[in-house]
TIBAKOL-381858 format. One record per residue (C-alpha): residue number from 1; residue in three letters; x, y, z. Coordinates in steps of 0.2 Angstrom, whole numbers. Example, Ala and Ser with C-alpha at 12.3 -4.5 7.8 and 13.67 -1.06 7.14 Angstrom:
+-----+---------+-------+-------+-------+
: num : residuo :     u :     v :     w :
+-----+---------+-------+-------+-------+
:   1 :     ala :    62 :   -22 :    39 :
:   2 :     ser :    68 :    -5 :    36 :
+-----+---------+-------+-------+-------+
# end
This chain:
+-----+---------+-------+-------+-------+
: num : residuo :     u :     v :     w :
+-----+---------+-------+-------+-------+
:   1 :     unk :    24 :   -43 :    -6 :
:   2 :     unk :    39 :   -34 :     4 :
:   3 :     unk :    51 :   -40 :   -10 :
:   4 :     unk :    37 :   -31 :   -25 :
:   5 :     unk :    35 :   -15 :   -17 :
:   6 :     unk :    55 :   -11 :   -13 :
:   7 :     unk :    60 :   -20 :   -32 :
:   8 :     unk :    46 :    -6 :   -40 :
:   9 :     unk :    55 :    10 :   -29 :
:  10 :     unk :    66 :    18 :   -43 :
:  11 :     unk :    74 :    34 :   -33 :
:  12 :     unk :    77 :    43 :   -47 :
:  13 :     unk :    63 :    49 :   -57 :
:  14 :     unk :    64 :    59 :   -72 :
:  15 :     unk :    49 :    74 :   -79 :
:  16 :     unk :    49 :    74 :   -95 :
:  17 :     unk :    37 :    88 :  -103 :
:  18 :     unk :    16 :    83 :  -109 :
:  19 :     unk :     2 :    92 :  -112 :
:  20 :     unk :    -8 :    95 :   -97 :
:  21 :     unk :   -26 :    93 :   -95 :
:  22 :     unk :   -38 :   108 :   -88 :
:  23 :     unk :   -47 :    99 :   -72 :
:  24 :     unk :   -67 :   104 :   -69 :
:  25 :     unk :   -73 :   108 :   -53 :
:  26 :     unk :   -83 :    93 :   -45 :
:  27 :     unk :   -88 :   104 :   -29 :
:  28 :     unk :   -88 :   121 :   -23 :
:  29 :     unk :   -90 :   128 :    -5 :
:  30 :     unk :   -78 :   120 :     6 :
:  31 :     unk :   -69 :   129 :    20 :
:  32 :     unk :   -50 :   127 :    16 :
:  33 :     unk :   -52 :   108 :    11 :
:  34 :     unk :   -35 :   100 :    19 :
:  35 :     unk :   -38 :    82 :    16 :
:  36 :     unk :   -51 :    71 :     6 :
:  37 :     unk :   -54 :    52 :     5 :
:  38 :     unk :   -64 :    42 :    -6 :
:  39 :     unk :   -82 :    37 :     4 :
:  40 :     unk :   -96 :    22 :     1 :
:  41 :     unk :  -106 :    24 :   -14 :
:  42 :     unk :   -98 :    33 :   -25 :
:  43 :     unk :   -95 :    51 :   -12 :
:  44 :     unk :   -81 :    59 :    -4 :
:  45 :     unk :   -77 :    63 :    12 :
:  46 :     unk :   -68 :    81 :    16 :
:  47 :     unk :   -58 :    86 :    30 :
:  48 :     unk :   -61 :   106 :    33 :
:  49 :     unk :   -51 :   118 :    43 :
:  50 :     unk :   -61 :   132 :    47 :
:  51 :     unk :   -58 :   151 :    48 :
:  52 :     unk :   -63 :   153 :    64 :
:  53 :     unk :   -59 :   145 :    81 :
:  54 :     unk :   -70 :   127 :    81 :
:  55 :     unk :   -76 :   128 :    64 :
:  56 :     unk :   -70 :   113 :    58 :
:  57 :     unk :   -80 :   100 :    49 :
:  58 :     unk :   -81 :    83 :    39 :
:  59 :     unk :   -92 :    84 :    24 :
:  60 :     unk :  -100 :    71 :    13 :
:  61 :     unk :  -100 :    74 :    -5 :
:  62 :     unk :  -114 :    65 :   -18 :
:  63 :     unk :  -105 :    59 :   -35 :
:  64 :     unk :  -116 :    73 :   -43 :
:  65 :     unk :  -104 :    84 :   -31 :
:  66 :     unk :  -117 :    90 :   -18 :
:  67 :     unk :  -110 :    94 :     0 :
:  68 :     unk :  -119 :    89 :    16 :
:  69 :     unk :  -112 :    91 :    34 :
:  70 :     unk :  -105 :    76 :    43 :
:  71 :     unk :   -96 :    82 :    58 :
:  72 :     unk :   -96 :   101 :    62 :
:  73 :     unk :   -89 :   110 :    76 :
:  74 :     unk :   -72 :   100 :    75 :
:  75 :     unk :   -58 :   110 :    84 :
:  76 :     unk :   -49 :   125 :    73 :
:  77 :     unk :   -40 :   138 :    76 :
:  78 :     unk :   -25 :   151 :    65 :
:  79 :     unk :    -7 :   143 :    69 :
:  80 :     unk :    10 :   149 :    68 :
:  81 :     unk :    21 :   157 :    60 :
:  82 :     unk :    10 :   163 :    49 :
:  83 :     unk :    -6 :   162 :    57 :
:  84 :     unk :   -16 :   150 :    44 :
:  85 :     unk :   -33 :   141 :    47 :
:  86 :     unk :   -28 :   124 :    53 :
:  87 :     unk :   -39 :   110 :    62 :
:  88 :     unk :   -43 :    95 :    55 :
:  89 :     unk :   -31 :    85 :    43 :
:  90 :     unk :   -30 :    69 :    39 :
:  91 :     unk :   -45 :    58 :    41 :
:  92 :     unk :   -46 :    40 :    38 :
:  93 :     unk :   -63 :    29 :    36 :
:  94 :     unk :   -65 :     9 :    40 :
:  95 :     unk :   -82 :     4 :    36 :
:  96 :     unk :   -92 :    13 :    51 :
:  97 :     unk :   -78 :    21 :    60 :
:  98 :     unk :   -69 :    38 :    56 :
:  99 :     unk :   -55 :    45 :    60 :
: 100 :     unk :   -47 :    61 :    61 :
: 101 :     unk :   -30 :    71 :    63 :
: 102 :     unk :   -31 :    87 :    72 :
: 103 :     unk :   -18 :    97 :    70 :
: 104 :     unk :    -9 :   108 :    82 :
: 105 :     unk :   -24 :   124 :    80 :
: 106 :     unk :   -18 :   137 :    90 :
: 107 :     unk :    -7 :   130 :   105 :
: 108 :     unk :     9 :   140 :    97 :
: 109 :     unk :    15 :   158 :    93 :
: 110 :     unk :    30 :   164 :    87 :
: 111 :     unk :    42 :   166 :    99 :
: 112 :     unk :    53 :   184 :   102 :
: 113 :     unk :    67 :   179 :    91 :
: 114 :     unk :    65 :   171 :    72 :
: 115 :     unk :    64 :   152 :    71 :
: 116 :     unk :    56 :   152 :    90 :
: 117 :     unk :    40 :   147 :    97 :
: 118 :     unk :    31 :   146 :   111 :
: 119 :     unk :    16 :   140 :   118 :
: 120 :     unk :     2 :   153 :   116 :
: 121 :     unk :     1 :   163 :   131 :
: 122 :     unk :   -16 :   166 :   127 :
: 123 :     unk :   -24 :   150 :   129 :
: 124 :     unk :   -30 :   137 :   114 :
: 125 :     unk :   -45 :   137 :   108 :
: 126 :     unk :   -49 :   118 :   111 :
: 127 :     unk :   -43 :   105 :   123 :
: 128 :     unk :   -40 :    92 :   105 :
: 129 :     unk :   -27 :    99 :    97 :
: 130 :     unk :   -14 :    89 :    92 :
: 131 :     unk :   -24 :    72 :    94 :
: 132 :     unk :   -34 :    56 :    84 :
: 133 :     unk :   -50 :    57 :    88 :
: 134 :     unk :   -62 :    42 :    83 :
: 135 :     unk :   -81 :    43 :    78 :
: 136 :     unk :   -91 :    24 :    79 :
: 137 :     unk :  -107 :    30 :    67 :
: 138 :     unk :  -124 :    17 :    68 :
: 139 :     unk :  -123 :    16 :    48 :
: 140 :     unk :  -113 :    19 :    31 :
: 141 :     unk :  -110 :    40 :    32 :
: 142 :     unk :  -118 :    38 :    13 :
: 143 :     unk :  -134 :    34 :    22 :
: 144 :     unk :  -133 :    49 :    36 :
: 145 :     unk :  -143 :    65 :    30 :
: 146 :     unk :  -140 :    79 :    44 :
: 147 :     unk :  -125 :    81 :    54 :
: 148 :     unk :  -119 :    80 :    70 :
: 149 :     unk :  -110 :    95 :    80 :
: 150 :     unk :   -97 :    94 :    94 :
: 151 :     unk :   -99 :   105 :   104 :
: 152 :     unk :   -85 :   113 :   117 :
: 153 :     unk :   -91 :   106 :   131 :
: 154 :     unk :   -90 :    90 :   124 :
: 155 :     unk :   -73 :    92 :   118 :
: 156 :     unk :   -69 :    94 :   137 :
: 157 :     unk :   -77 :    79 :   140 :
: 158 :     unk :   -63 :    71 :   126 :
: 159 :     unk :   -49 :    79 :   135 :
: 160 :     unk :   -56 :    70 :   149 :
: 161 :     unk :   -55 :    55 :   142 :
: 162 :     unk :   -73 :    51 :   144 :
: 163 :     unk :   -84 :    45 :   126 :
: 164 :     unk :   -97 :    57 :   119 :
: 165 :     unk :  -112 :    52 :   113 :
: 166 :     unk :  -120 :    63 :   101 :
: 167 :     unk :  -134 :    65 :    92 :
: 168 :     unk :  -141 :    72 :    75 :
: 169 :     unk :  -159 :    79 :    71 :
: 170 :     unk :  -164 :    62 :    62 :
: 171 :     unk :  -161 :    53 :    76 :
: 172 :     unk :  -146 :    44 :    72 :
: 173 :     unk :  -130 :    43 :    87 :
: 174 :     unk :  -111 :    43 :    85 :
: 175 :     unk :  -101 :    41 :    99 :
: 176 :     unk :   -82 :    51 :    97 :
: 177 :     unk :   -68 :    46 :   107 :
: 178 :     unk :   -51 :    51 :   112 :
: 179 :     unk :   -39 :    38 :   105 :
: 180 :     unk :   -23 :    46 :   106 :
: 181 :     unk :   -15 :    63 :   109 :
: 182 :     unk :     3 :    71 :   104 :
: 183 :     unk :    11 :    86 :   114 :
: 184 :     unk :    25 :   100 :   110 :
: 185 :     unk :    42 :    96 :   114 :
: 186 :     unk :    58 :   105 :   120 :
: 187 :     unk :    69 :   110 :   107 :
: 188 :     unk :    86 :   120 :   109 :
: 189 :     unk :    83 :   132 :    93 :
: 190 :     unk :    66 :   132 :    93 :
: 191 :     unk :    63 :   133 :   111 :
: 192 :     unk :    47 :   122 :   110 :
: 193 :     unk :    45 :   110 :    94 :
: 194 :     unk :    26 :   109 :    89 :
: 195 :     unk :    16 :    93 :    86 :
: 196 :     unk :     6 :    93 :    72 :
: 197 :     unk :    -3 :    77 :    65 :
: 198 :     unk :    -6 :    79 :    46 :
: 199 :     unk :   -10 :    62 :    38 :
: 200 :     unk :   -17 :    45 :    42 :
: 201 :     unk :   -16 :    28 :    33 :
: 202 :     unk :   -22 :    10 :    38 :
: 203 :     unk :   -19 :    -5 :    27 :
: 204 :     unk :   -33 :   -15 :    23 :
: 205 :     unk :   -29 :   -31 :    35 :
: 206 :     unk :   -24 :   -22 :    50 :
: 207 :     unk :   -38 :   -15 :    56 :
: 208 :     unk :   -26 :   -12 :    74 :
: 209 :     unk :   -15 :     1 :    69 :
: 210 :     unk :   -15 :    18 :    60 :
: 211 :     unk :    -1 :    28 :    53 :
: 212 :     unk :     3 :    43 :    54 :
: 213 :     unk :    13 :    58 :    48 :
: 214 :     unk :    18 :    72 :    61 :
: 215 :     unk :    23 :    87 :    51 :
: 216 :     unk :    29 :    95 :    68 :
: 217 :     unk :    40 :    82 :    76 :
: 218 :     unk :    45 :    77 :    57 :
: 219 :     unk :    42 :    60 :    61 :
: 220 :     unk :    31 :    42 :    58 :
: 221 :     unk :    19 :    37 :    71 :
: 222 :     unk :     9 :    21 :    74 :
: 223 :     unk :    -6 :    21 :    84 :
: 224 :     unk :   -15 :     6 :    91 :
: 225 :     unk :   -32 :     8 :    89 :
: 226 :     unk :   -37 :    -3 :   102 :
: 227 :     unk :   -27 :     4 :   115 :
: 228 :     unk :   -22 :    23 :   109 :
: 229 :     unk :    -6 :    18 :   112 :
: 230 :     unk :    11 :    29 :   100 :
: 231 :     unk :    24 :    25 :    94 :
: 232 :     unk :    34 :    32 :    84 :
: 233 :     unk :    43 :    21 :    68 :
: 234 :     unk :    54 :    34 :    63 :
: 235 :     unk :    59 :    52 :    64 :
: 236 :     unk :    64 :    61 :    46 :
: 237 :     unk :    81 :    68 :    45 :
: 238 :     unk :    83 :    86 :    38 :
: 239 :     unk :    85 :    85 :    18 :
: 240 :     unk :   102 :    94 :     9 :
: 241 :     unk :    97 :   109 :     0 :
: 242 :     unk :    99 :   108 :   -17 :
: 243 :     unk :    98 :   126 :   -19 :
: 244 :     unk :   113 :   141 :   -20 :
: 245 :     unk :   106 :   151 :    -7 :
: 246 :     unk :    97 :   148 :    11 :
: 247 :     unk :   103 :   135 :    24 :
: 248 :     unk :   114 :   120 :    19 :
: 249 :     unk :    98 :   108 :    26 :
: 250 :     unk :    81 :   111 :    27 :
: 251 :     unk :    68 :   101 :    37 :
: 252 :     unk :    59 :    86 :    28 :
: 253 :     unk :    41 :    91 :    35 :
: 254 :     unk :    31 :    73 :    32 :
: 255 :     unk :    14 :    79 :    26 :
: 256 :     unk :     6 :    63 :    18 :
: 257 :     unk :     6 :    44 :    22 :
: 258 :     unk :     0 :    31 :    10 :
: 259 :     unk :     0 :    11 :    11 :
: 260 :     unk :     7 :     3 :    -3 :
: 261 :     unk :    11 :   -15 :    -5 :
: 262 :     unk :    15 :   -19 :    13 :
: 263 :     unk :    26 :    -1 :    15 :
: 264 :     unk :    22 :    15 :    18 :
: 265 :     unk :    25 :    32 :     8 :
: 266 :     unk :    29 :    48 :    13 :
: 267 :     unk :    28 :    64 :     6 :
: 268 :     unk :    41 :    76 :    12 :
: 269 :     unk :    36 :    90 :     8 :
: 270 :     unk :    51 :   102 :    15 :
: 271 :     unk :    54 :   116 :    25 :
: 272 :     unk :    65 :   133 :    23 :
: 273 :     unk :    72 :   138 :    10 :
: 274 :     unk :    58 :   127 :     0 :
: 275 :     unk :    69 :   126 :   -14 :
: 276 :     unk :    62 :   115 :   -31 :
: 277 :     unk :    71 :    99 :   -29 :
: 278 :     unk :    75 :    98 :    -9 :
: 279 :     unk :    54 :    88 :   -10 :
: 280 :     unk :    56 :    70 :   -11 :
: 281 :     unk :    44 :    52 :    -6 :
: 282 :     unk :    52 :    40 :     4 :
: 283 :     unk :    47 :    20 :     7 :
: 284 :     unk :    48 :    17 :    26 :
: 285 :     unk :    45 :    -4 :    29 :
: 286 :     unk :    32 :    -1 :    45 :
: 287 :     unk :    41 :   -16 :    54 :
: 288 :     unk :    58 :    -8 :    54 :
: 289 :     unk :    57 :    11 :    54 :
: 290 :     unk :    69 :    11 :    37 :
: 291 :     unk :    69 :    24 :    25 :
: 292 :     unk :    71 :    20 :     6 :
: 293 :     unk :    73 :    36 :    -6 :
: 294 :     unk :    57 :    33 :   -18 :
: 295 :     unk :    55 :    49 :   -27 :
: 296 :     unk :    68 :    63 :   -25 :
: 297 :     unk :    71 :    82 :   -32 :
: 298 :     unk :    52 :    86 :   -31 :
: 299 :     unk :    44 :   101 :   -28 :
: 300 :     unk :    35 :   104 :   -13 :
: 301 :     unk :    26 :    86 :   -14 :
: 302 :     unk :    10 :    84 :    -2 :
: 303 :     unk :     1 :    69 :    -8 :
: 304 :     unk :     3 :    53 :   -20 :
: 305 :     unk :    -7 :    38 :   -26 :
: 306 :     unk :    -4 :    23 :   -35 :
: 307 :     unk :   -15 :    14 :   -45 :
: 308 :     unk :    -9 :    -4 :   -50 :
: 309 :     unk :    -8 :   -11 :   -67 :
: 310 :     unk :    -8 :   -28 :   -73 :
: 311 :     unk :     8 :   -35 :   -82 :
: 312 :     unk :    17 :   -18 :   -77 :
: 313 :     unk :    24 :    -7 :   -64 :
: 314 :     unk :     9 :     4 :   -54 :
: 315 :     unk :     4 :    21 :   -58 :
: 316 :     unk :     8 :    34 :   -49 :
: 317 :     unk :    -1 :    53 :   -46 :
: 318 :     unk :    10 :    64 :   -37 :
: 319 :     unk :     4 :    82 :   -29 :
: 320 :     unk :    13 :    96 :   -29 :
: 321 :     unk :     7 :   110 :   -17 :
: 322 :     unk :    17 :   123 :   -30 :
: 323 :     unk :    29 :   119 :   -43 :
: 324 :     unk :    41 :   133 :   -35 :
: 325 :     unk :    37 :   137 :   -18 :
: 326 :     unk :    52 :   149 :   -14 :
: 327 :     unk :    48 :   160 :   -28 :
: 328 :     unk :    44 :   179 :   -23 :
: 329 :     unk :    25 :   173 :   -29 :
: 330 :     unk :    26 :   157 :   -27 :
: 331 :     unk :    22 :   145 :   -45 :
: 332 :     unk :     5 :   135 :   -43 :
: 333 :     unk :     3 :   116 :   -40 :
: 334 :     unk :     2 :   102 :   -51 :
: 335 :     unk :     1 :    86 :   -54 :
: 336 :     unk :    13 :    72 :   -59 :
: 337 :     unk :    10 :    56 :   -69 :
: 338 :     unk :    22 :    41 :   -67 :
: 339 :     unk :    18 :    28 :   -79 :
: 340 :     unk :    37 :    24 :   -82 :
: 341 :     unk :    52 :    35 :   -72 :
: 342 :     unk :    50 :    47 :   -85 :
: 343 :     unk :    34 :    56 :   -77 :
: 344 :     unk :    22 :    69 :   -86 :
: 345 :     unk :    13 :    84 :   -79 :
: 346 :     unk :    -4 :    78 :   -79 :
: 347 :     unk :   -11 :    95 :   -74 :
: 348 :     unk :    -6 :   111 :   -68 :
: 349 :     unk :   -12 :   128 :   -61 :
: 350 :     unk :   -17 :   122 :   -47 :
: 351 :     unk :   -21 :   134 :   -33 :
: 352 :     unk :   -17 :   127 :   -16 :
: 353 :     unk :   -21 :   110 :   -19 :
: 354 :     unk :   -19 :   101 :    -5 :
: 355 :     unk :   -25 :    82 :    -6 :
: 356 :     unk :   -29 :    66 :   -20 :
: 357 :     unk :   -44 :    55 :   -20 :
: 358 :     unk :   -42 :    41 :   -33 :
: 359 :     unk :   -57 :    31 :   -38 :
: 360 :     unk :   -50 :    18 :   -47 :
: 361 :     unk :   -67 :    11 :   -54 :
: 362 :     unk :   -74 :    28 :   -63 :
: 363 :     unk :   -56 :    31 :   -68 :
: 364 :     unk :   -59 :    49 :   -60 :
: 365 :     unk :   -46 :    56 :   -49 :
: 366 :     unk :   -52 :    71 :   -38 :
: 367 :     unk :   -41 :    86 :   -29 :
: 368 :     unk :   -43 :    97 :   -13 :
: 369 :     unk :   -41 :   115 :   -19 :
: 370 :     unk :   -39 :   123 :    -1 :
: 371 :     unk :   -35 :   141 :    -8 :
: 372 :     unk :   -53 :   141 :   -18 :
: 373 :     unk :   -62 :   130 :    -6 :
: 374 :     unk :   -68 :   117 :   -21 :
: 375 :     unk :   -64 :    99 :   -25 :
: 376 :     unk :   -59 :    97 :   -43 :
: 377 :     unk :   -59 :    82 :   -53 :
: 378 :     unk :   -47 :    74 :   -68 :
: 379 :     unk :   -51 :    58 :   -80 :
: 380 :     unk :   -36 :    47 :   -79 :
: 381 :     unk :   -44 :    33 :   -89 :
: 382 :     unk :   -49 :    14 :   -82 :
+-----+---------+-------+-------+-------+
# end
């Protein structure tokens, strides 16, 4: 399997120009969808930040794109440098058991001189930022109608490392557990390096571990979800900046992981000067830590599936957050299409798409839309 997945990495994909589709909305009413997965029976699952400090939530939505509340009351809070809404990330569902990436919310500010940070010196606005946090639900989410709601105090109780056992207005109980936690770090330009979990995979016969993308530390983490334990595969070199103007590098700012075959890809999404082109995926084996260049000279990539196809090379979906991020108004997303190295924009105009969901079995792949708060969906075929 090792040998397949590295013989199908080509490192130099080419976009040729096609006719992009108009995508339709699938659901409306989000607050700043970051992340979505594919749920039981047909739903979704959405990953929300919030606007306001603990607003976060995980939603369910129906195939006929009706939203109900999982999980509310997750920690959120407006981070730095620019003071966006950020809470809960990446989310990640085994059968009965869910689990989330929080972000780093509002631990750091902006320190006194450009390109610094520091803790906020006015305090956080939950005790779970930067952390996994595991939910153990009684049944299929599909089959839970009213939500549950974490409250501070029982975010404490996390911090403490204790479980909490919570308890919805149907009856049903959920227990939420601390499974691992990520801190700041010293840096000698920065002063303090954030942590900031983004993304989480799991391949489908190792129930032990999760991966996941730290957008802060630039790096690829493994978590033992027996034990909680960290470990971190890989950190992500900054990328050359293929651009005339800005710094020579800029940081590769991991914001995606995906299993695929028995690897891993990466989306690098890129720091400053966020120049079309310095955005790549890499292949990182999970055994080794090593990096493999998968897909280079992208703009701003945030999310990619892959859809195999018998006889012939997977498909691929690739998301772009903006097709020219370091433009005075910055160009809207799209979507790429890889059925060959020559790759077609499948769709376009996207504003502030931010994660996939493919469902291989209706041929329907659906996007995050954080910017408008709505879940879109595209036909892709079967």
């Amino acid at each position: 399997m090792k040998t397949l997945a590295l013989s199908l990495a080509i490192s130099a994909f080419v976009l040729t120009p096609g006719r992009a589709q108009q995508p339709t909305v699938f659901a409306r009413g989000l607050l700043n969808p970051s992340k979505i997965t594919l749920g039981p029976s047909g739903t979704l699952l959405a990953a929300e930040v919030g606007g306001t400090p603990n607003s976060g939530r995980v939603s369910i939505i129906t195939g006929s794109g009706t939203r109900r509340t999982l999980i509310d009351g997750l920690p959120s809070g407006l981070s730095a440098p620019n003071m966006d809404a950020d809470g809960v990330n990446g989310l990640l569902l085994n059968s009965n058991v869910l689990y989330l990436a929080i972000g780093e919310g509002d631990t750091m500010r902006n320190g006194a001189q450009p390109g610094t940070t520091i803790v906020n010196p006015t305090g956080f606005s939950s005790p779970i930022f930067s952390s996994v946090v595991q939910f153990n639900f009684p049944k299929s989410v599909d089959q839970i109608q009213t939500g549950f709601t974490l409250a501070a105090a029982d975010q404490s109780t996390l911090a403490d490392g204790n479980v909490v056992t919570l308890t919805n207005s149907s009856g049903d109980s959920a227990t939420a557990t601390l499974l691992s936690t990520f801190r700041f770090r010293p840096d000698p330009q920065a002063i303090y390096r954030n942590s900031h979990p983004y993304g989480l995979a799991q391949f489908p016969s190792d129930s032990g571990h999760l991966y996941l993308n730290d957008a802060g530390l630039n790096a690829l983490v493994q978590v033992d979800t027996q034990t909680g334990r960290a470990q971190t595969l890989t950190h992500f070199a900054n990328v050359r900046n293929v651009g005339t103007s800005g710094p020579p590098v800029a940081e590769a700012v991991p914001d995606m992981v995906r299993t695929y075959g028995n690897q891993l890809l990466v989306t690098l999404l890129s720091g400053f000067p966020f120049t079309p082109g310095d955005s790549q995926v890499v292949l990182v084996d999970p055994t080794t830590g090593s990096i493999a260049p998968f897909i280079n000279f992208q703009s701003s990539v945030i999310d990619i599936v892959s859809r195999p196809r018998s006889g012939t090379r997977p498909q691929f979906f690739e998301l772009e957050y903006s097709a020219n991020l370091s433009a005075a108004t910055p160009a809207p997303g799209r979507i790429l299409q890889y059925d060959t190295p020559a790759g077609t924009v499948l769709a376009d105009g996207l504003n502030g798409p931010t994660s996939l969901a493919l469902d291989t079995t209706a041929g329907m792949l659906y996007v995050a839309s954080r910017t408008d708060g709505t879940i879109l969906q595209i036909s892709v075929g079967q």
